[in-house]
Structure formats: C-alpha cells, structure tokens
N, C-alpha and C positions, 0 to 999 in steps of 0.2 A: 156680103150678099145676105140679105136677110129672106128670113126661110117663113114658110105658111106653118101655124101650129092649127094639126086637128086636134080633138080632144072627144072620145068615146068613150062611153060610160056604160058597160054591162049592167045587165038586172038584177045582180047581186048587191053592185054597188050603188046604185037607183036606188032599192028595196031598202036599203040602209039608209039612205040621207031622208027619204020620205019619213022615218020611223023618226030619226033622231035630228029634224029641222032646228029644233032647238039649241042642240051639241054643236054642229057642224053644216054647212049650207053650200049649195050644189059651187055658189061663186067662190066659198072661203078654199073650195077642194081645186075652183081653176087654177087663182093666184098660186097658190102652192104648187101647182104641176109648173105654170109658167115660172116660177122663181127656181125650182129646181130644173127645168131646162135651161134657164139662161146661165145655171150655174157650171151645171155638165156639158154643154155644148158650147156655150161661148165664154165660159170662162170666169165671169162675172163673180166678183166679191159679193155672194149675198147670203147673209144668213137663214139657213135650212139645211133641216137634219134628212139627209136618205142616206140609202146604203145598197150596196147591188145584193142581191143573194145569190146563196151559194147551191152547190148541184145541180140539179133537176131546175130547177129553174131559177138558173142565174141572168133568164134573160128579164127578169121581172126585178122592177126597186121599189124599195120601201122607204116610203114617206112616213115621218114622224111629225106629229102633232099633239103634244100631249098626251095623254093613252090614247091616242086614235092612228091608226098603221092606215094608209090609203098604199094600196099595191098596184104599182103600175108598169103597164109595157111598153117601153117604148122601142118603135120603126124609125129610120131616118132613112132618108133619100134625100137627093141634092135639092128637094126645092119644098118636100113638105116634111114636118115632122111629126108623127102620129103619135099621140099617148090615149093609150086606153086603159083605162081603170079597172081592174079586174075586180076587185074585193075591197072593203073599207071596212072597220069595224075596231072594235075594243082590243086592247092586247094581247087580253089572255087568251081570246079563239082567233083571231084572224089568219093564224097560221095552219089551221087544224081545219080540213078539206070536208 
C-alpha cells in the first residue's frame, strides 16, 4: 500500500535554506526526507545517514549531510506520512535551542 508523504517546513528551517541557497536547496532537503523514509518505513537499501535521538526528544531524527543536521519529525498514520522539518543548520549549533 503506498502512503501519501506530506513534508512541512517551520520558519526556522525556511530562514535557513533562504540564507544558505547556495549550501543546500529547499529540493536537496526533500530527496533527503524521501530517501530516509523510504529507508525507515519501507525498508529500502538506500544510502543516508539519520539517527533518532535520544530523551526529550526522541521523537525527532537527525538527518546528516555533510555538516548540515536537517532535524525532523515524523507522524505516520495508515495513509499519510507527515515529516516536518523543525531546524536545519551547521553542526556546531543546530543542537543548542
């Protein structure tokens, strides 16, 4: 059965791609979500780096791209699968609120 993917992108992570169009581009940040859901959801042999994290908020994953962390949340339900983009940004701060 294949599933509808939404993809939402907060003002933080907007703010960011507007800045650094040149680094990274709103499409290179889809492929990425779609590559790592096809990975964690269906299973798929594809290379890309995420990872869940841990505590407080383990319900968000971190996408890797070079030094660039895209942090995302994803929802599933039986027919759509939401990923929203909370934050995107450089290494060294993308973790620090």
């Amino acid at each position: 059965m294949k599933k509808e993917i939404k993809l939402t992108y907060l003002k933080k992570a907007t703010k960011f791609l507007n800045k650094n169009k040149n680094i990274l581009t709103e499409t290179q940040v889809d492929e990425l979500i779609v590559k790592f859901i096809k990975k964690k959801f269906y299973g798929m042999d594809i290379n890309i780096d995420f990872k869940q994290m841990k505590g407080d908020i383990s319900d968000i994953y971190r996408i890797r791209k070079g030094n660039i962390r895209v942090l995302v949340k994803v929802s599933s339900n039986q027919i759509i699968i939401e990923a929203i983009v909370k934050d995107i940004g450089f290494r060294g701060g993308i973790y620090k609120s």
